[in-house]
C-alpha positions, 0 to 999 in steps of 0.5 A: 975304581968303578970297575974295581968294585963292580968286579967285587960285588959280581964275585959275591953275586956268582959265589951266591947264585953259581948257576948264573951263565957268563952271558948273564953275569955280562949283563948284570955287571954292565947294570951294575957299572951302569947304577954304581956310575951315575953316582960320581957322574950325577955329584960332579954334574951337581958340583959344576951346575952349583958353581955355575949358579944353576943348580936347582934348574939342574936338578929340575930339568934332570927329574923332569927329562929323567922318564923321557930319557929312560923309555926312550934309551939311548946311546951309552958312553964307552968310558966312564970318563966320556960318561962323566963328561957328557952328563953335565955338558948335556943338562948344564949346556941346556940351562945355559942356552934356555937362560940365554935364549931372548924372550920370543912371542909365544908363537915361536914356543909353540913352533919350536914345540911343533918341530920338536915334537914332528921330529922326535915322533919321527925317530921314535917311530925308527928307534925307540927303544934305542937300546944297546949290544950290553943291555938289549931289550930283545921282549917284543912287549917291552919294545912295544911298551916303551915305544909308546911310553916314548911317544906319550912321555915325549908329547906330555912333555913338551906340552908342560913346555907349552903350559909353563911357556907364559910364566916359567919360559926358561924351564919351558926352553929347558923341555924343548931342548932337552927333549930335542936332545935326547931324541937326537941321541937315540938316532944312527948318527949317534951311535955311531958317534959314540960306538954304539950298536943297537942291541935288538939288531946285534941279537936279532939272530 
């Protein structure tokens, strides 16, 4: 259906700009399947997050992991049907194990915020941007940009984890978890899970 409709709107984006180049038209329809997908994707992850009585952390840990997770990319789900199940098991997963997590001494938060933050800076420093072959950032200012996006979004983040860690430690484990996620899914193993390439080293030549 999603591709249905994407198809239709490319028809009427080609009668309006013919000029455009396939190599183009395959870029923009990947961007358009890309907004036109988080629709149903971002309802069902409010509907399952509502039924398992988690809804407004859902919504937070989405708006607050939401920058980290656009600087620093990412891998892509091939279907829309993997797109939709991995969402929710992503952000409604985290709430269930920070809810679960036993309230440790605020000395375990900063260790986990510590290793958190090694790691991520780690593989920032390898993939970021982690792009994909449909949607490639191939602008070396761009790539710089968001890398150090990365690294500055990632560090503010996991320091509001460390300030809300005395009142609000489920949120706080919320961050942590949640940036330790998407760091991890930016990394080789992941794509390669999900059959995704890299796209600066797909378009390198």
């Amino acid at each position: 259906m999603i591709d249905k409709i994407c198809d239709f709107i490319m028809v009427r984006i080609k009668k309006e700009m013919p000029d455009i180049d396939e190599e183009r038209a395959e870029v923009i329809n990947y961007g358009l399947q890309m907004i036109i997908g988080e629709i149903p994707k971002l309802f069902i992850m409010l509907g399952i997050a509502y039924i398992l009585g988690i809804l407004k952390l859902t919504i937070l840990a989405y708006i607050m992991l939401l920058p980290y997770k656009y600087f620093v990319g990412g891998v892509h789900a091939k279907s829309h049907l993997a797109c939709i199940i991995t969402t929710p098991s992503i952000y409604c997963g985290n709430i269930l194990i920070s809810k679960s997590l036993p309230i440790m001494p605020s000395t375990y938060t900063y260790l986990a915020v510590i290793l958190v933050w090694i790691f991520s800076m780690i593989v920032i420093s390898i993939y970021a941007p982690a792009d994909t072959e449909a949607v490639p950032i191939l602008r070396k200012k761009e790539r710089k940009f968001k890398k150090i996006m990365s690294y500055i979004i990632m560090t503010l983040t996991l320091l509001v984890a460390i300030i809300l860690s005395n009142k609000y430690i489920i949120v706080s484990n919320i961050l942590i978890i949640g940036c330790l996620i998407h760091s991890i899914f930016i990394t080789r193993p992941m794509y390669k899970l999900y059959h995704n390439k890299y796209g600066h080293e797909v378009y390198a030549d």
